[in-house]
C-alpha positions as CSV (number, residue, x, y, z in Angstrom):
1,X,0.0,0.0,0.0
2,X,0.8,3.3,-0.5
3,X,1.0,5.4,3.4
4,X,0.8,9.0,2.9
5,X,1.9,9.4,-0.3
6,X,4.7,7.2,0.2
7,X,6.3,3.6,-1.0
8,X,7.3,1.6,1.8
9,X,10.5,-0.5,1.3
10,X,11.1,-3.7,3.3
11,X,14.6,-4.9,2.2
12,X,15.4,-8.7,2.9
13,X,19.3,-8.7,2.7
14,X,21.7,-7.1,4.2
15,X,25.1,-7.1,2.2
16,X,23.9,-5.4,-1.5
17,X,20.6,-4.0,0.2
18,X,22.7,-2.1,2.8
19,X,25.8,-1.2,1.0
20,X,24.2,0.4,-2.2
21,X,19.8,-0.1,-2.5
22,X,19.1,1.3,1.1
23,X,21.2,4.4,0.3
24,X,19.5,4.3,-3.0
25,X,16.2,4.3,-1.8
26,X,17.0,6.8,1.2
27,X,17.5,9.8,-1.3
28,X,14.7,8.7,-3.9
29,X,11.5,11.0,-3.9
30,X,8.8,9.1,-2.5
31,X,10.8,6.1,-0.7
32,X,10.4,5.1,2.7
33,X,12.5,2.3,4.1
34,X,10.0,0.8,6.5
35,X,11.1,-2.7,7.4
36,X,14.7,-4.8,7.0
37,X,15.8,-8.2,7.7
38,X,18.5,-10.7,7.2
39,X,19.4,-14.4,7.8
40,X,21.1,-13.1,10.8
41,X,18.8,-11.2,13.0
42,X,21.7,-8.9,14.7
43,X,22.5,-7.8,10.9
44,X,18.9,-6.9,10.4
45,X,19.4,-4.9,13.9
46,X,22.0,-3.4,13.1
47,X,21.2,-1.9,10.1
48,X,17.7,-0.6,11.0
49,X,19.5,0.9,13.9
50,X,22.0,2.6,11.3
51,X,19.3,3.8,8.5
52,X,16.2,4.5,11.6
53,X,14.2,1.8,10.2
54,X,11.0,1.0,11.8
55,X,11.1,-2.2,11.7
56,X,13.9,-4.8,12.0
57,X,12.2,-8.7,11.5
58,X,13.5,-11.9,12.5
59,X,12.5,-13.4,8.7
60,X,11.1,-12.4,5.4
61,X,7.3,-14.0,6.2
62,X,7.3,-11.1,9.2
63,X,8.6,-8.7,6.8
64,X,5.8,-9.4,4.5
65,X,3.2,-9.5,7.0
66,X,3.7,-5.6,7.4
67,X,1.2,-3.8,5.5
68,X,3.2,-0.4,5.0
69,X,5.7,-2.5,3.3
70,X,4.6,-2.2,-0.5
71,X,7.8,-3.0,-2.2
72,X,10.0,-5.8,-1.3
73,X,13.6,-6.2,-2.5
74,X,14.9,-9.4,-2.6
75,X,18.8,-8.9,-2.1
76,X,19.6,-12.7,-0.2
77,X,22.0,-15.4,-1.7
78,X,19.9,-16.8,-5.1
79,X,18.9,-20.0,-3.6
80,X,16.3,-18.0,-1.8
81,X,15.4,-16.0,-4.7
82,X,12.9,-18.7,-5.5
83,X,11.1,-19.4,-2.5
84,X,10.9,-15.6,-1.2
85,X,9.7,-13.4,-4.9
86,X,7.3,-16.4,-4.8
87,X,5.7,-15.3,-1.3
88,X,6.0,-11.4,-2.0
89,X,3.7,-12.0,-4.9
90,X,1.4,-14.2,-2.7
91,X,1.1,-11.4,-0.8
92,X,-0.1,-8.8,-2.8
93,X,3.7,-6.9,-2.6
94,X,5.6,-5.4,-5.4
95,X,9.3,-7.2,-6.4
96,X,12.6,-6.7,-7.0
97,X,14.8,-9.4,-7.1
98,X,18.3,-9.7,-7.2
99,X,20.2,-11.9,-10.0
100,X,20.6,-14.6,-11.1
101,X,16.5,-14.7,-10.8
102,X,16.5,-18.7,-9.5
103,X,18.7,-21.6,-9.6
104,X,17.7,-22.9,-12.3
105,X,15.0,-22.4,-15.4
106,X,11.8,-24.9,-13.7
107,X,12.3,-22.1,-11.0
108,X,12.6,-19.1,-13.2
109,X,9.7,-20.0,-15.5
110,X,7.5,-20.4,-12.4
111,X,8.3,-17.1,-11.0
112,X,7.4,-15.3,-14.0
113,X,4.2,-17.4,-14.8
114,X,3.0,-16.0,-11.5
115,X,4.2,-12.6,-11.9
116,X,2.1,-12.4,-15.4
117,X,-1.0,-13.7,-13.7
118,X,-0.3,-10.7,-11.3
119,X,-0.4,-7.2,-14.1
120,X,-0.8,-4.9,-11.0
121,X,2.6,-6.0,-9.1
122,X,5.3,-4.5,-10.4
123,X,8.0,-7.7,-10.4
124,X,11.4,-6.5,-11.9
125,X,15.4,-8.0,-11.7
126,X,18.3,-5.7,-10.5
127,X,19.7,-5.8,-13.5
128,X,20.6,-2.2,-13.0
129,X,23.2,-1.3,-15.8
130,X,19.9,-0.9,-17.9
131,X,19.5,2.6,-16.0
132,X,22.9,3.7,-16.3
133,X,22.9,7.2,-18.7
134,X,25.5,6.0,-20.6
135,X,24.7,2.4,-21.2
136,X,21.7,3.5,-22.2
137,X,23.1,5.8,-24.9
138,X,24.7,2.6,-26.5
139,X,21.5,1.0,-26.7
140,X,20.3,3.8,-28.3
141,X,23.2,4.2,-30.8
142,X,22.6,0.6,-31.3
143,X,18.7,0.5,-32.0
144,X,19.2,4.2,-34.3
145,X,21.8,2.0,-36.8
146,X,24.7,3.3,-35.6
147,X,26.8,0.0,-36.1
148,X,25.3,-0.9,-39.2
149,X,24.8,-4.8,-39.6
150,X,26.4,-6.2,-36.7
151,X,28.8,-8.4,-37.3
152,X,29.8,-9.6,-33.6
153,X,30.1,-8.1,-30.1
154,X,33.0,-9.0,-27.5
155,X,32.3,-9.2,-23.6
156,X,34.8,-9.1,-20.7
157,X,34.3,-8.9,-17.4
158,X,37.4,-9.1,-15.4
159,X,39.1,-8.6,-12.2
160,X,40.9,-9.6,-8.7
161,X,38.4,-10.5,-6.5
162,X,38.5,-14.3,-6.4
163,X,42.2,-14.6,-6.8
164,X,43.3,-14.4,-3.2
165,X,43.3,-18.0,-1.4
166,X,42.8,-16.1,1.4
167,X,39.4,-14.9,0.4
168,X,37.5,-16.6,3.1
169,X,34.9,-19.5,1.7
170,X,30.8,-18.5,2.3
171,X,28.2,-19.0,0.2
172,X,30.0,-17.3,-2.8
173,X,31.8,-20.7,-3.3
174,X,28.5,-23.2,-2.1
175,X,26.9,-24.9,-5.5
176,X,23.9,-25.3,-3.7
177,X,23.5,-21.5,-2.7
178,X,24.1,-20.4,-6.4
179,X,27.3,-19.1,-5.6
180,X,30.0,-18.5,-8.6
181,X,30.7,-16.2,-11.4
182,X,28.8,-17.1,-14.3
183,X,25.1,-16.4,-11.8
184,X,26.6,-13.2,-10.0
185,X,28.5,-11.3,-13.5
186,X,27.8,-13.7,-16.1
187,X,24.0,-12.8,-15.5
188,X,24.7,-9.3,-16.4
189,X,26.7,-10.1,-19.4
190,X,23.5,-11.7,-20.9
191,X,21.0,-9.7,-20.0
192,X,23.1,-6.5,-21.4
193,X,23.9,-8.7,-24.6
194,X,19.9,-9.5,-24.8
195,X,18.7,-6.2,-24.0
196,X,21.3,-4.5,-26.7
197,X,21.2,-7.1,-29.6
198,X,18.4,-9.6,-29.3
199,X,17.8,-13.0,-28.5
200,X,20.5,-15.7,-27.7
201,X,20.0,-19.1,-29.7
202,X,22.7,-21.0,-28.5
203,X,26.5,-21.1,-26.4
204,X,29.4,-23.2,-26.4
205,X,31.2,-23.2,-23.1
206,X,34.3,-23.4,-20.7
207,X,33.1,-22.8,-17.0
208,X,35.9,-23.5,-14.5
209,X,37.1,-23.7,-10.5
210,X,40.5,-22.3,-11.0
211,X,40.8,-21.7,-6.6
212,X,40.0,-25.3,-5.3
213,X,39.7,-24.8,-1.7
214,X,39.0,-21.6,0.5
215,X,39.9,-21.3,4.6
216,X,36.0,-21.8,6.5
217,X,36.2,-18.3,8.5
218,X,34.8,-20.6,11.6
219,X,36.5,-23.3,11.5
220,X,39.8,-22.3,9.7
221,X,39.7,-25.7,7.9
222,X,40.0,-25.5,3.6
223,X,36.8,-26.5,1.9
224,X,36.0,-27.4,-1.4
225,X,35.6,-24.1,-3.6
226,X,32.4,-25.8,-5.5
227,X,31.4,-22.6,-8.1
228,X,33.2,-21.1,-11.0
229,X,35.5,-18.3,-11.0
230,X,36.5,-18.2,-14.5
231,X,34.0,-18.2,-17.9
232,X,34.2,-17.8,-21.2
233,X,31.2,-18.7,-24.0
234,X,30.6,-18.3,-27.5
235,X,27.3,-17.0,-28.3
236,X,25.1,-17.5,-31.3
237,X,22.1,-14.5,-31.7
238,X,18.7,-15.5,-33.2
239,X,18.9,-14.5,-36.6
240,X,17.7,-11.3,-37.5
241,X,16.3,-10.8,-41.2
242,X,18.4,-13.6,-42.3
243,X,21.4,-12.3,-41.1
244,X,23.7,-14.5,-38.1
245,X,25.1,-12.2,-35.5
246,X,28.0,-14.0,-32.8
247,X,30.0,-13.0,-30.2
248,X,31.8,-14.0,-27.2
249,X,31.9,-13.4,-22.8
250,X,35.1,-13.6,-20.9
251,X,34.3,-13.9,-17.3
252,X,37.3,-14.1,-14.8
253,X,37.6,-12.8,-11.2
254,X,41.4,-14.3,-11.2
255,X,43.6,-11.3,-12.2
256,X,46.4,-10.6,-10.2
257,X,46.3,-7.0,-10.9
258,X,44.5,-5.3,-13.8
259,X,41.2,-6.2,-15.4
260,X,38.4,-4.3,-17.0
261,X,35.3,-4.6,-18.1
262,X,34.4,-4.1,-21.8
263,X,31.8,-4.5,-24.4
264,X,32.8,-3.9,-27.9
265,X,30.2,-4.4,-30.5
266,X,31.5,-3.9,-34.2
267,X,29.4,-3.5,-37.3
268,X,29.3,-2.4,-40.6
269,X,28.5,1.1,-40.3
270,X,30.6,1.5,-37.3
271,X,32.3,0.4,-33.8
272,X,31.3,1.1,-30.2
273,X,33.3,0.8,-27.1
274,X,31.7,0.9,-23.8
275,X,34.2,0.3,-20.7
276,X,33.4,-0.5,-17.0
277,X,34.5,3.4,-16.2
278,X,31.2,4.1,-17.9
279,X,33.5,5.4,-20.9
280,X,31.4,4.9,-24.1
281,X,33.3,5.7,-27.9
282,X,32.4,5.6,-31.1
283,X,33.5,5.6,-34.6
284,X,31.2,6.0,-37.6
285,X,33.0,4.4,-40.8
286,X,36.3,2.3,-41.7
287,X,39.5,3.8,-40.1
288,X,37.4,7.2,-38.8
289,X,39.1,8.7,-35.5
290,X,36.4,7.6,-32.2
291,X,34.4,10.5,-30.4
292,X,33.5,10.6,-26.9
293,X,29.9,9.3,-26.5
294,X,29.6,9.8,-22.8
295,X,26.9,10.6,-20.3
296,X,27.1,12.7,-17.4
297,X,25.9,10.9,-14.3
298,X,24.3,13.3,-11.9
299,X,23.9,10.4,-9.3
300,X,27.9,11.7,-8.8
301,X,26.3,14.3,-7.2
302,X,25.0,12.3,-4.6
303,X,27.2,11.7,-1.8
304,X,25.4,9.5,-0.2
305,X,25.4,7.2,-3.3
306,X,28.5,5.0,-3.3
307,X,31.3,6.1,-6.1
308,X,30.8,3.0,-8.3
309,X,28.6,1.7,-11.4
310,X,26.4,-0.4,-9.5
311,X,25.3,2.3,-7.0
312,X,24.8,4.6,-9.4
313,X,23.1,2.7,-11.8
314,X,21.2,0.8,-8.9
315,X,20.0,4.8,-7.9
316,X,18.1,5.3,-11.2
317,X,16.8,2.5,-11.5
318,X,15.2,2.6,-7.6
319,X,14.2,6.6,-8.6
320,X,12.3,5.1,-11.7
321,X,10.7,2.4,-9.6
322,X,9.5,4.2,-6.8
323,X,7.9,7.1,-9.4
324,X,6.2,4.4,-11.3
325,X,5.2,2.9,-8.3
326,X,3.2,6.4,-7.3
327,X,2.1,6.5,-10.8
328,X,0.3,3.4,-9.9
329,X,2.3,1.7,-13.3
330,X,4.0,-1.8,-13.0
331,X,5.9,-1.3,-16.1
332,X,9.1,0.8,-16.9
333,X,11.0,1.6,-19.7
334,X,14.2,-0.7,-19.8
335,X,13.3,-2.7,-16.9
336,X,14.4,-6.6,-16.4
337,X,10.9,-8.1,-16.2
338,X,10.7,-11.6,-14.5
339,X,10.6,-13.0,-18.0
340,X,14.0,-11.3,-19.0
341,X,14.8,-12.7,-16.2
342,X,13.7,-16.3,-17.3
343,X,15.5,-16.1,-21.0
344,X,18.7,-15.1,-19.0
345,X,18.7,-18.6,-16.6
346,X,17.9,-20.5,-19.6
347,X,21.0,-19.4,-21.5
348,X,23.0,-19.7,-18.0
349,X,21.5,-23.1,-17.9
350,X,22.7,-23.8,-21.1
351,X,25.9,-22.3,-20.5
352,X,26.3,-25.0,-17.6
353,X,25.1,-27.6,-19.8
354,X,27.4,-27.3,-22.6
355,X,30.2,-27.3,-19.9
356,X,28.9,-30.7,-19.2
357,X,28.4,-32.0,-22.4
358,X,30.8,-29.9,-24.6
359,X,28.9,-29.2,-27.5
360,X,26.9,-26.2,-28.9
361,X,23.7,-25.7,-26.8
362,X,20.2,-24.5,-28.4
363,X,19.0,-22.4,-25.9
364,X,15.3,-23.8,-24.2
365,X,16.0,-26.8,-26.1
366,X,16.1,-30.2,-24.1
């Protein structure tokens, strides 16, 4: 419900929601943080304590049992994507869920069967580079025929962050929690590669454990690291007026310094360049000099708003949410609906599979 002309957030997370969507939401017209919880209560506490939110809950079925709570962000480890978007729709809330959407496609599908049966809940993924300024402006070069045909695109997502042995083993490294790179990056490689160029037909795979064990932060004994932290697929595009469009992701959080993330998209018109500095460039034509294409983001100007692309990007897309939500629309331009949500696990799926059986995989295809 909306409470005095305001939309009620009840965050379930603690990590993401409290390092970047609370301090999102906090500046964003309109937004009330009402409720927070976590899978450790004293988290939940603590963090209600910090942001002077009403309510700090001992689970997410007490969360959603608050009626001032209108919009429910689901920002928990992905094996309780499923069980939790499913009881926030039962009850009558709006959704955003983190990615990857579910473990798995069965999961995914039923998730957005139930969100279509349900037109007047918003239900949306946090795929927030979609609201970035200047992603958005490659779209738009994109869609306007800037590239021309397009002949392939090139994705690269790279870094440190899993290289350390050190890095202490959670649920990050736990198969069964839908830890691992391909879910947590790779799931944003796909839906930007969707969302810019169009459906994904097939992949052909190498998905890897290149860290074996990790130190238990309890215990100090080495477990088994069970999830990937290296990728790298080739990618087939559904034809597009009879013309075959490839290209290829490079996921690795293994770098030992360095690393950058990339998407270069080459046509035959001309070549775009958009970099994780939120750098986009241009060239129209063979050999012709590239032009600065960047956006201003005035979520810099927020200094509440953490100095990275996710904040930022996470900023417009909760500003957009919350004003549709007041609107009284469930749909918004750009959005990740729960069915983007389900193309992007089946081509993870796939990915996965083709790792298994290595061989080209059609996407959906059994």
């Amino acid at each position: 419900m909306i409470k005095d002309d305001k939309i009620g957030i009840g965050l379930i997370g603690t990590g993401f929601a409290r390092s970047t969507q609370a301090p999102a939401f906090s500046v964003c017209e309109g937004a009330e943080l009402v409720a927070v919880c976590s899978g450790n209560f004293s988290n939940a506490q603590s963090v209600a304590a910090d942001l002077n939110i009403e309510h700090a809950c001992q689970d997410y079925h007490e969360l959603l049992a608050i009626e001032d709570v209108s919009l429910v962000v689901v920002s928990t480890p992905p094996h309780l994507h499923y069980e939790i978007a499913l009881a926030a729709l039962e009850t009558g809330k709006h959704v955003i869920c983190e990615k990857p959407m579910a473990m798995n496609a069965d999961q995914a599908r039923e998730m957005a069967e139930l969100a279509a049966s349900r037109p007047d809940q918003l239900a949306i993924i946090d795929h927030e580079l979609r609201f970035n300024p200047t992603w958005r402006r490659m779209k738009e070069l994109v869609d306007g025929g800037f590239l021309g045909d397009i002949y392939h695109v090139n994705v690269i997502i790279s870094s440190g962050f899993r290289h350390s042995t050190q890095r202490p083993w959670n649920w990050w490294s736990q198969k069964s929690a839908g830890g691992g790179l391909l879910g947590a990056l790779g799931s944003h490689a796909i839906d930007a590669l969707r969302w810019m160029f169009g459906d994904i037909e097939a992949v052909c795979s190498t998905v890897a454990t290149m860290v074996p064990e990790r130190k238990d932060p309890v215990t100090s004994e080495m477990r088994p690291n069970e999830t990937d932290d290296y990728a790298a697929f080739l990618v087939r595009f559904t034809p597009h007026d009879g013309r075959s469009m490839h290209g290829v992701v490079l996921l690795s959080a293994l770098f030992t310094s360095g690393g950058k993330n990339q998407i270069t998209a080459v046509g035959s018109k001309g070549t775009l360049v958009l970099d994780g500095e939120e750098t986009l460039i241009g060239a129209a034509g063979f050999n012709h000099q590239f032009e600065d294409m960047t956006l201003t983001d005035r979520a810099r100007e927020i200094a509440i708003v953490p100095d990275n692309i996710w904040a930022r990007s996470f900023y417009h897309l909760a500003r957009e949410t919350v004003q549709a939500l007041r609107e009284e629309r469930t749909e918004i331009a750009h959005a990740a609906t729960f069915n983007d949500g389900l193309h992007c696990q089946e081509v993870i799926d796939a990915v996965l599979r083709s790792q298994d059986e290595q061989r080209w995989i059609l996407i959906g295809r059994p």
